[in-house]
C-alpha positions in Angstrom: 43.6 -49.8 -38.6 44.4 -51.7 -35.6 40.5 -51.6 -34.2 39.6 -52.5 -37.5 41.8 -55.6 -37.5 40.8 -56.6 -33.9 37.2 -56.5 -34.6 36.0 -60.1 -34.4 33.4 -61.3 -37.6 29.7 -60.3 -35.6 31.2 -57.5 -34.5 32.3 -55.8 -38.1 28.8 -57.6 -39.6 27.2 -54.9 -36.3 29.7 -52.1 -37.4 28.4 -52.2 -40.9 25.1 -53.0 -40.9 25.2 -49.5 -38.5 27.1 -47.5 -40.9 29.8 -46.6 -38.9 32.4 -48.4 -41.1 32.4 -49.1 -44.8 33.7 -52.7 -46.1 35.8 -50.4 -48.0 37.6 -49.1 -45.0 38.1 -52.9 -43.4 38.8 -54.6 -46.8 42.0 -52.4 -47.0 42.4 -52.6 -43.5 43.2 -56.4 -43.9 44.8 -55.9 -47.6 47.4 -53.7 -45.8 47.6 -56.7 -43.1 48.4 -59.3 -45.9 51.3 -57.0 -47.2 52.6 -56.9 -43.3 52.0 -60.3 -43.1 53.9 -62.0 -45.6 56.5 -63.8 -43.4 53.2 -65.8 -42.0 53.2 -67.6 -46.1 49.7 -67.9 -45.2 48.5 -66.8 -48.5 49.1 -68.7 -51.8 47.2 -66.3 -53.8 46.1 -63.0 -53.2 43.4 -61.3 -54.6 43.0 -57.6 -53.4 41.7 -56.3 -56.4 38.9 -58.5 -56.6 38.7 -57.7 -53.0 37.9 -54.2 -53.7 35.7 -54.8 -56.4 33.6 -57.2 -53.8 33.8 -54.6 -51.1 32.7 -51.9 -53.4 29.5 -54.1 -54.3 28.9 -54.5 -50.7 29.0 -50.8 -49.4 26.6 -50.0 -52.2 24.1 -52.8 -51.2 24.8 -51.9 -47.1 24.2 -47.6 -48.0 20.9 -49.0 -49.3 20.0 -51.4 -46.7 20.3 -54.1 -47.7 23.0 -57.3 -47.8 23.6 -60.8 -46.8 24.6 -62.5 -43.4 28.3 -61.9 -44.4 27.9 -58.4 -46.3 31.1 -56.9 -46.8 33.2 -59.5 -44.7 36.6 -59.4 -45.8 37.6 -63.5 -45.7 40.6 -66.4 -46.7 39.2 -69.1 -48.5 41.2 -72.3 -48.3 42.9 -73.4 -51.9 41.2 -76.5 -51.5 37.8 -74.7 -52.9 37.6 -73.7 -56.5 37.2 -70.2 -57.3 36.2 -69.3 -60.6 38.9 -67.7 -62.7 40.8 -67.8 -59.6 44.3 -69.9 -59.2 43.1 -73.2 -57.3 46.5 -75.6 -56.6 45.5 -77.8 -53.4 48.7 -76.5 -52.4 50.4 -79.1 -55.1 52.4 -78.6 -58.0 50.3 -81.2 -60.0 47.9 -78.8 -59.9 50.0 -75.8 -61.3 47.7 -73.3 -63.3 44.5 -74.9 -62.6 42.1 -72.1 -62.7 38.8 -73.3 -62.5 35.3 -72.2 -64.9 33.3 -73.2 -61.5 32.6 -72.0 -58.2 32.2 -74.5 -54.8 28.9 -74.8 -53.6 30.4 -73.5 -50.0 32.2 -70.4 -51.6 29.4 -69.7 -53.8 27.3 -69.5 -49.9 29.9 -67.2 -49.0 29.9 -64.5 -51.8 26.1 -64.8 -52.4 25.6 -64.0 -48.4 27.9 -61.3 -49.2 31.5 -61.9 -47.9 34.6 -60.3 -49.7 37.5 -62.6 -51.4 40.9 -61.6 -49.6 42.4 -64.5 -51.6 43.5 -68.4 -51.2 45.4 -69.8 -48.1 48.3 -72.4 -47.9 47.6 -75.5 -46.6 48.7 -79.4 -46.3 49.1 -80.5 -49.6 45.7 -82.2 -51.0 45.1 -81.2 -47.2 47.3 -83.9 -46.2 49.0 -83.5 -43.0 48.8 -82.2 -39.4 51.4 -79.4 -39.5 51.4 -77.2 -42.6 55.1 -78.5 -44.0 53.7 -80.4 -47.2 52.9 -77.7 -49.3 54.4 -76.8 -52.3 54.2 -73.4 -52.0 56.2 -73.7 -48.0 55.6 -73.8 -44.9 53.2 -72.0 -42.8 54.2 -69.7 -40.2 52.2 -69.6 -36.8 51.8 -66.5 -35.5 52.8 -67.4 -32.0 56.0 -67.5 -30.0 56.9 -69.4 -27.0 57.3 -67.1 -24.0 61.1 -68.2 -23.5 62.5 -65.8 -25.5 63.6 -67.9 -28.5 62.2 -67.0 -32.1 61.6 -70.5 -32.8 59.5 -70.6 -36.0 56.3 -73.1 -35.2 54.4 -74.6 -36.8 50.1 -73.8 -37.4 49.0 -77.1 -37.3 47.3 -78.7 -40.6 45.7 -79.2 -43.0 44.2 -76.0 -42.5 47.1 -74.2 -41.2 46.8 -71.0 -43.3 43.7 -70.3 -42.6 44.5 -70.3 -39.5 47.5 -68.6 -39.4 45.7 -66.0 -41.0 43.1 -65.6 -38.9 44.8 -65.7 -35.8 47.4 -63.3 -37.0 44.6 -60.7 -38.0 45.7 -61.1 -42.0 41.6 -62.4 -42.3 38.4 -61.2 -40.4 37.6 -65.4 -40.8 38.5 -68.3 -43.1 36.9 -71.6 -44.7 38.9 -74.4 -43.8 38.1 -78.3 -44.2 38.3 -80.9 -41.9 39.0 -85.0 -43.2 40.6 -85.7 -39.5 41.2 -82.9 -37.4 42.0 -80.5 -40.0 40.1 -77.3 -38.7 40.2 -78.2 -35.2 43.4 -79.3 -34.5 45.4 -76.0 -36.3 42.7 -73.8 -34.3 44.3 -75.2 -31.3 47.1 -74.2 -32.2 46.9 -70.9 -33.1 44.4 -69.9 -30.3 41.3 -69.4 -32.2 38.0 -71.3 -32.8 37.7 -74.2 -35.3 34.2 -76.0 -36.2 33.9 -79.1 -38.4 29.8 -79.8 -39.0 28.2 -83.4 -39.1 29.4 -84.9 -42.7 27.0 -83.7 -45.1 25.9 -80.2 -43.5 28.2 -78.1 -46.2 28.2 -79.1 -49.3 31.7 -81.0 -50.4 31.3 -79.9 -54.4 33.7 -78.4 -55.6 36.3 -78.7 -52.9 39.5 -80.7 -54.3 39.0 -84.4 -52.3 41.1 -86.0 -50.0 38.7 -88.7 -48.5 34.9 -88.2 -50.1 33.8 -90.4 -47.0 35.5 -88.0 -43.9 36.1 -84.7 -45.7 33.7 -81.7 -44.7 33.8 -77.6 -44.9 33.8 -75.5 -41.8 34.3 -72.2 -40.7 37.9 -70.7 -39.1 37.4 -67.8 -36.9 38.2 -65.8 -33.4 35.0 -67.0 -31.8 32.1 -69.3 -31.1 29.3 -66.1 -32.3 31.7 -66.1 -35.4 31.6 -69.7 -36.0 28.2 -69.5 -35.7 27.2 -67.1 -38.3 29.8 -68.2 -41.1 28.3 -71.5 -40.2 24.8 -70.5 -41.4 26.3 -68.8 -44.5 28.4 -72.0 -45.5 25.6 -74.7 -44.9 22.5 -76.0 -46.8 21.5 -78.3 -49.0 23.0 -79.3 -52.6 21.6 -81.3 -55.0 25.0 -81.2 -56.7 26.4 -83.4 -53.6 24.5 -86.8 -53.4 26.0 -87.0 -49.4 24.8 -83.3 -48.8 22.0 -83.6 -45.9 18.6 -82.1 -47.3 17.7 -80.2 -43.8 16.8 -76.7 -43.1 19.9 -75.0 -41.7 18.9 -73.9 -37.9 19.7 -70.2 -37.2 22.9 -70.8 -35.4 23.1 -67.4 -33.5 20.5 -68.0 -31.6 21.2 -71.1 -30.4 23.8 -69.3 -28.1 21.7 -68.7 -25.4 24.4 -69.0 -22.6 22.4 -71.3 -20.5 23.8 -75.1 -20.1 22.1 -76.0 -16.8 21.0 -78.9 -16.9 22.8 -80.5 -19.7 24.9 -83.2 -19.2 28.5 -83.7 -20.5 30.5 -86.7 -21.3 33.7 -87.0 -20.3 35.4 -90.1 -22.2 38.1 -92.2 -20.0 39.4 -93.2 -23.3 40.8 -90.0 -24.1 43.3 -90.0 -20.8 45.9 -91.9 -23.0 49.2 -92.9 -21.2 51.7 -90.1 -21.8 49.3 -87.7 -22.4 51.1 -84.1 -21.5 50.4 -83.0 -17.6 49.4 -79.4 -18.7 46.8 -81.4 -20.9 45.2 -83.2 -18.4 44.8 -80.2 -15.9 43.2 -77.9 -19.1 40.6 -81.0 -19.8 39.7 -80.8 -15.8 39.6 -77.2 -15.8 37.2 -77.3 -18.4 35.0 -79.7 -17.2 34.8 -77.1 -13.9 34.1 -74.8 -15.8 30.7 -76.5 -17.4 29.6 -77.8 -14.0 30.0 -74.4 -12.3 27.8 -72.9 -15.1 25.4 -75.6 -14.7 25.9 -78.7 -16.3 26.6 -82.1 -15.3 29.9 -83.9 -15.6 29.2 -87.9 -16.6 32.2 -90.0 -17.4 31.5 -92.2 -20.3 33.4 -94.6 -22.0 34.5 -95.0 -25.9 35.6 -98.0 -26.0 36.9 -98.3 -29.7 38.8 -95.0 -29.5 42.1 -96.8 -29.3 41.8 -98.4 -32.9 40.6 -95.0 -34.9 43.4 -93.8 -35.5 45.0 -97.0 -37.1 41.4 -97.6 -38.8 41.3 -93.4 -40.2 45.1 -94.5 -41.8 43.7 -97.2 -43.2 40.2 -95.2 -45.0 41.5 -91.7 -45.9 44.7 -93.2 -48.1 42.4 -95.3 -49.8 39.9 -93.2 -50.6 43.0 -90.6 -51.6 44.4 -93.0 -53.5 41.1 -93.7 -55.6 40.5 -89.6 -56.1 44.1 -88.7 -57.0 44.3 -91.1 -59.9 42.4 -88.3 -61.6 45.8 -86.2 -61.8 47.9 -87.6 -65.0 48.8 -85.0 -66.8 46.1 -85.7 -69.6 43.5 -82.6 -68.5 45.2 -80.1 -66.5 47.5 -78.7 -64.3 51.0 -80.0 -65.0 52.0 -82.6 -67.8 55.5 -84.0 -67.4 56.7 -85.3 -70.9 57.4 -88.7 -71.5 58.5 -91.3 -74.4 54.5 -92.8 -74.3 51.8 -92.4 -72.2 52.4 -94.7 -69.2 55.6 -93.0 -68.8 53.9 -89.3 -68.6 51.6 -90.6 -66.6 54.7 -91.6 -64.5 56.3 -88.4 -64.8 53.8 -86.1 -64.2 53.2 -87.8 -60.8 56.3 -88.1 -59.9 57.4 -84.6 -60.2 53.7 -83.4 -59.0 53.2 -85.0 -55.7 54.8 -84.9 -52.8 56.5 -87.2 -50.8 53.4 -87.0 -48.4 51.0 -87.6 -50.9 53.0 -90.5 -52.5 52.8 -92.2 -49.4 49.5 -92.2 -48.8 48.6 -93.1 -52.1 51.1 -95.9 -51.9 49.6 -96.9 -48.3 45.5 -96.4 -49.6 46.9 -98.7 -53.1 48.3 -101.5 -51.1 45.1 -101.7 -48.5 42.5 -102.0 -51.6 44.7 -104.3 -53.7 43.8 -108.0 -54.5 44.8 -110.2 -51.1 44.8 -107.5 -48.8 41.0 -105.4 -49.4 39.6 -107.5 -47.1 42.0 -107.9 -44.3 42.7 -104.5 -44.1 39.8 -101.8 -45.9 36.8 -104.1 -45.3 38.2 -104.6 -41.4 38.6 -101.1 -40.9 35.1 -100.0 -42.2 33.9 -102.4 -39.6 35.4 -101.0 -36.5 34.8 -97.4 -38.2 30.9 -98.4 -37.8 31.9 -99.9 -34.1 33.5 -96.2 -33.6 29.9 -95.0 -34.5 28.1 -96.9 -32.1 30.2 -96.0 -29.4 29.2 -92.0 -29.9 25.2 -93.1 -30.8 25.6 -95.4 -27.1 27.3 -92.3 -25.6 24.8 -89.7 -26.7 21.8 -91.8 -25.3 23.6 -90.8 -21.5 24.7 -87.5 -22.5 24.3 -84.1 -24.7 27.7 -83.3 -26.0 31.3 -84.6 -24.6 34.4 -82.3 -23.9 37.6 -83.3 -24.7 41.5 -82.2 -25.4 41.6 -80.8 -28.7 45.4 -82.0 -29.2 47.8 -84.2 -27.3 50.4 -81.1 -27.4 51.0 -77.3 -28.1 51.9 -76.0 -31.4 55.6 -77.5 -31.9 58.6 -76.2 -34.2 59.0 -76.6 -37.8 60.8 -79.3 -38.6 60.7 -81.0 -35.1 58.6 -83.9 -35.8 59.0 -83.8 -39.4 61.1 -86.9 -40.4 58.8 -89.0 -38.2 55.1 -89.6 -39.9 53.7 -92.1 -37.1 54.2 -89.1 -34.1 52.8 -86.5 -37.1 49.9 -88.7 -37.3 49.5 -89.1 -33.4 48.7 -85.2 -33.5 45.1 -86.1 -34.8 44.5 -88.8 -32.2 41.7 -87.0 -30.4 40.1 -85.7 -33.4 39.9 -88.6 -35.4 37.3 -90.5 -34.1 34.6 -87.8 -34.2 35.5 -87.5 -38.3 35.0 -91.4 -38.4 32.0 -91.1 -36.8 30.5 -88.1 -39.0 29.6 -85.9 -35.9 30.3 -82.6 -35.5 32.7 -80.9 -33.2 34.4 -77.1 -32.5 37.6 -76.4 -30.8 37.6 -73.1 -28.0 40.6 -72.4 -27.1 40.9 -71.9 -23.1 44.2 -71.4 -21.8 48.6 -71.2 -22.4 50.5 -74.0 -22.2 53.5 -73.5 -19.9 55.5 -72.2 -22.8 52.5 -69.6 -23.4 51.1 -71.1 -26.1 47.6 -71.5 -27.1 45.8 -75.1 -25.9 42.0 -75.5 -26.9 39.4 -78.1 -25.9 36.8 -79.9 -28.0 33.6 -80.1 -27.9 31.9 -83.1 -29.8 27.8 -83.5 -30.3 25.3 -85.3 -32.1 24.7 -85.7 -35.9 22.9 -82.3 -36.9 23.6 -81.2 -33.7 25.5 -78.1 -34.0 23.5 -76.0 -31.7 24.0 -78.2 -28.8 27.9 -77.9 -29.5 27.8 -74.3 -30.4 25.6 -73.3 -27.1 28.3 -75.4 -24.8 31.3 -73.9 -27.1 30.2 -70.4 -26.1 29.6 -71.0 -22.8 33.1 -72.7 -22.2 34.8 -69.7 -23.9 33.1 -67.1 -22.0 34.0 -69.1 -18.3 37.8 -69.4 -20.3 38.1 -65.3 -21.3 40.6 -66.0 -24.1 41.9 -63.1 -25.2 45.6 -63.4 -25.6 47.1 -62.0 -29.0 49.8 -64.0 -30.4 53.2 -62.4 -30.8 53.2 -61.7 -34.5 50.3 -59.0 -34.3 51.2 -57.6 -30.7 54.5 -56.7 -32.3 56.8 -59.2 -31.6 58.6 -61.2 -34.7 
């Protein structure tokens, strides 16, 4: 079981197309990983059943030659996608019992290319947050330990913090996450895997429960860049369903990895060396940038220079746009009704005992910024400097192919450290922010241990429709990096 488990996504997609394992065989592999695994909370639901159904389907399509890019892939799909007939909650009790008649576009990709249904993983609630502690359903687990000794719980990172926790802790061959501001990057970090968010409009956002309809985009969750890379292919494309959903051929991925950047040039940002920033930090971001120019590429310092208001200007979009897409939930449709004497006051209710307090702040932030008196000085002010941000990257890319940067301004951190203090919660997306502002896509590679032994990743960022360029540099950093610890959880350690 244990090969099975470690196998990474292109390398089970090779074993089966060969025949020398079934889907059967790794499907139970990782259903017996999710029972081990429980302590991780990574899973809301689980479907292992449907699993075996799915894997079933898949070993009679592989005996005969035949199958998708993802044929018989066991995967964690993030409960922000609906799933027909399958429990969707956003990780909120507002949405309690919600079981959709539809499928996503992006999940639909996924089981028509083949992959296999392990079940739905915890996140942020509404995918709100930078740590995995605002779900309803508790927090996530990271697989990891800090070398000291302790057995400090921490925590996965967010929004998209169980699929990572799964996939790092070998409970899924790969995992969908989203990412409205550092979402999928930022948790890959911290759990030492790989973490891709696409230019806005590559996947298709139907069906995924919104947060912000103007940053929020699918990507793929996995162990590395040749992973990314297919799951990428099978997630993307066109949908008419979506009127932001780019109407482009999606480039065969794969082959883009070529392992050959000479030549290229990559853009370090001065911007990004903020004051305070963590030593260990620093020294990863220049060992990194070593890394590219001894395989061939040239370092070029560039400069952002609106970096230092996205992060104000992203809490100033995303809440609105929340607060516009989660007047939907009242109690009058679905999930859960609160009673009340009339209607206002169930409407009350229900939100009230549906959202929590992380939601109710942003909504209460995103409702004061587009009220009367105050739309202009603060929404219509930030979606200027949002299309200054823009500029800066379009300026940047004229000098340069991709730029490398930290992925995080720390490790992963303990539960409940940080927790009664939102502003330093919301610093934790302050290097992968402006890249969601700006639409562009980006992947995290994780490339060394902090000094606690935790896993630290580095970004790479790239042009709009880009991906190649970001995926071709992503591999070639992770190959110079040789990653390959295992976090404590699935080398045995508690």
């Amino acid at each position: 079981m244990g090969d099975l488990l470690n196998m990474t996504l292109t390398e089970a997609r090779d074993a089966l197309m060969s025949k020398q394992i079934t889907s059967t065989e790794l499907t139970e592999a990782y259903i017996g990983a999710m029972a081990e695994g429980k302590g991780l909370n990574a899973f809301i639901t689980e479907t292992p059943e449907k699993a075996r159904e799915m894997a079933k389907a898949s070993d009679a399509k592989l005996a005969k030659g035949e199958g998708g890019a993802m044929e018989g892939l066991p995967i964690g799909m993030k409960d922000l996608f609906c799933t027909k007939g399958v429990l969707t909650t956003a990780a909120s009790h507002i949405l309690d019992g919600f079981t959709p008649e539809y499928e996503s576009t992006v999940s639909q990709n996924l089981w028509d290319a083949g992959a296999v249904m392990l079940g739905k993983l915890n996140l942020d609630e509404f995918a709100m947050g930078s740590a995995n502690i605002t779900s309803y359903y508790g927090n996530v687990e990271n697989p990891w330990r800090r070398e000291d000794g302790g057995n400090q719980k921490l925590v996965p990172g967010g929004s998209s913090g169980g699929s990572a926790a799964a996939v790092s802790g070998r409970l899924a061959i790969a995992a969908t996450g989203t990412d409205t501001g550092g979402s999928i990057r930022q948790p890959a970090s911290f759990c030492g895997i790989v973490g891709m968010k696409p230019t806005y409009g590559r996947c298709s956002r139907w069906g995924i429960v919104a947060f912000a309809s103007s940053l929020d985009q699918a990507g793929p969750i996995t162990r590395t860049v040749k992973d990314a890379a297919l799951m990428l292919g099978a997630m993307a494309g066109h949908d008419p369903k979506d009127s932001t959903s780019a109407n482009l051929a999606v480039p065969d991925f794969e082959a883009a990895l070529t392992g050959d950047v000479r030549g290229m040039k990559i853009g370090i940002p001065k911007e990004y060396r903020m004051e305070g920033m963590p030593e260990e930090i620093d020294a990863l971001w220049k060992r990194g940038a070593e890394m590219l120019k001894d395989a061939g590429a040239e370092i070029v310092d560039i400069s952002l220079p609106h970096t230092k208001y996205a992060l104000p200007t992203y809490y100033i979009i995303a809440p609105a746009e929340a607060s516009s897409n989660l007047a939907r939930y009242d109690g009058v449709r679905y999930g859960l009704r609160e009673e009340g004497g009339n209607l206002i006051e169930m409407y009350e209710n229900t939100r009230a005992a549906g959202f929590g307090d992380e939601v109710k702040r942003r909504v209460l932030i995103g409702t004061y910024v587009l009220s009367a008196g105050y739309y202009d000085a603060y929404y219509l002010k930030a979606q200027k400097v949002r299309a200054l941000l823009k500029k800066d990257f379009d300026d940047a890319y004229g000098q340069v192919d991709a730029i490398l940067t930290p992925t995080a301004p720390s490790a992963a951190f303990a539960i409940g450290e940080n927790q009664d203090d939102p502003i330093k919660m919301y610093l934790n997306d302050v290097f992968t922010v402006p890249a969601s502002l700006a639409g562009i896509p980006g992947i995290s590679v994780p490339v060394g241990l902090s000094g606690d032994g935790l896993p630290l990743g580095l970004q790479l960022l790239g042009k709009p429709f880009d991906e190649e360029t970001v995926l071709k540099v992503g591999h070639v950093l992770e190959q110079a990096a040789g990653f390959d610890a295992v976090p404590a959880f699935r080398a045995g350690g508690k």
